[in-house]
C-alpha positions in Angstrom: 0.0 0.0 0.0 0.7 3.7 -0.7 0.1 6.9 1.0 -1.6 8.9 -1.5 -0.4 12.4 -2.0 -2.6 15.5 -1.2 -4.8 16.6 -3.9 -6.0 20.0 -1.8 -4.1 23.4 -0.7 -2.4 23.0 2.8 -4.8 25.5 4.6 -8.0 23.9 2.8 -10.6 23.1 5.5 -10.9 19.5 4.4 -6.7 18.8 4.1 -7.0 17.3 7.7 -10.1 14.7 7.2 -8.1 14.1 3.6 -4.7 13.0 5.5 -6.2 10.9 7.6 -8.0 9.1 4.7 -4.6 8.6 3.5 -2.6 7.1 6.4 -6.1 5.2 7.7 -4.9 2.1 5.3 -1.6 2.0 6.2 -2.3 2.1 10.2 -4.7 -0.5 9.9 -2.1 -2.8 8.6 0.4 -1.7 11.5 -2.0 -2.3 14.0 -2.6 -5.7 12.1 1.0 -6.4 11.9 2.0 -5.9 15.3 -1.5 -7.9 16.8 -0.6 -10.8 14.6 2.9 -10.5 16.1 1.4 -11.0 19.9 0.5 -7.5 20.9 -3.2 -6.5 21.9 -4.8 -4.1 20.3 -5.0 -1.7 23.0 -1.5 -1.9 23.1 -0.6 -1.2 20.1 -3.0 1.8 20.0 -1.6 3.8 22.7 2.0 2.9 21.8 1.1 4.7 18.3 -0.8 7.2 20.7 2.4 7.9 22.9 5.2 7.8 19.7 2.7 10.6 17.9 2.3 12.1 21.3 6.7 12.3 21.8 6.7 13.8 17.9 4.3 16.6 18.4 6.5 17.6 21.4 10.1 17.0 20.1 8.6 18.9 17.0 7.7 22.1 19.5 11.4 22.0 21.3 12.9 22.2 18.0 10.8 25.1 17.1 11.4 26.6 20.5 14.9 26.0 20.1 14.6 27.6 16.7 13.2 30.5 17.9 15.7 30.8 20.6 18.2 31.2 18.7 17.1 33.6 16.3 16.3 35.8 19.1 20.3 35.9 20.4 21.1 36.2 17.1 18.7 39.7 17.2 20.3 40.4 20.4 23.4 39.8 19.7 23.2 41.9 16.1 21.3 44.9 18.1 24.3 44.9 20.6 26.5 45.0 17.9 
C-alpha cells in the first residue's frame, strides 16, 4: 500500500479529514502487523498514541529551540 499524496491546498478546511483518509490504510495494517505479532490491540494503539504524542513535542522543542536562537542572534546583532 501507498500513501496517496494530497490533492487540496495545505490550509484547505478538508486537508486534515483528507490525510487521515490517507494514512487510515496503512495504520490499519500496522496495528494488524503488530496484533498478529502478539501484541493487543489496545497496546498497540496507545504505543502509536504515545510515539505521535513524543513527535508533536520533540517537533515544539525544535521550534522553541529555533526561535531561541534567532532571538540571540537579534540580540546579539542589536548589541552589535
Amino acid at each position: 500500500m501507498t500513501i496517496s499524496r494530497p490533492d487540496i491546498p495545505r490550509h484547505h478546511a478538508d486537508r486534515f479529514d483528507a490525510c487521515q483518509t490517507a494514512i487510515e490504510d496503512e495504520l490499519i495494517e500496522l496495528v494488524g502487523r503488530a496484533h498478529d505479532r502478539g501484541w493487543h490491540t489496545d497496546e498497540v494503539l496507545g504505543a502509536i498514541m504515545a510515539v505521535a504524542d513524543n513527535l508533536a513535542l520533540a517537533r515544539r522543542e525544535d521550534l522553541a529551540i529555533a526561535i531561541e536562537m534567532r532571538v540571540r542572534q537579534m540580540i546579539k546583532n542589536r548589541e552589535a
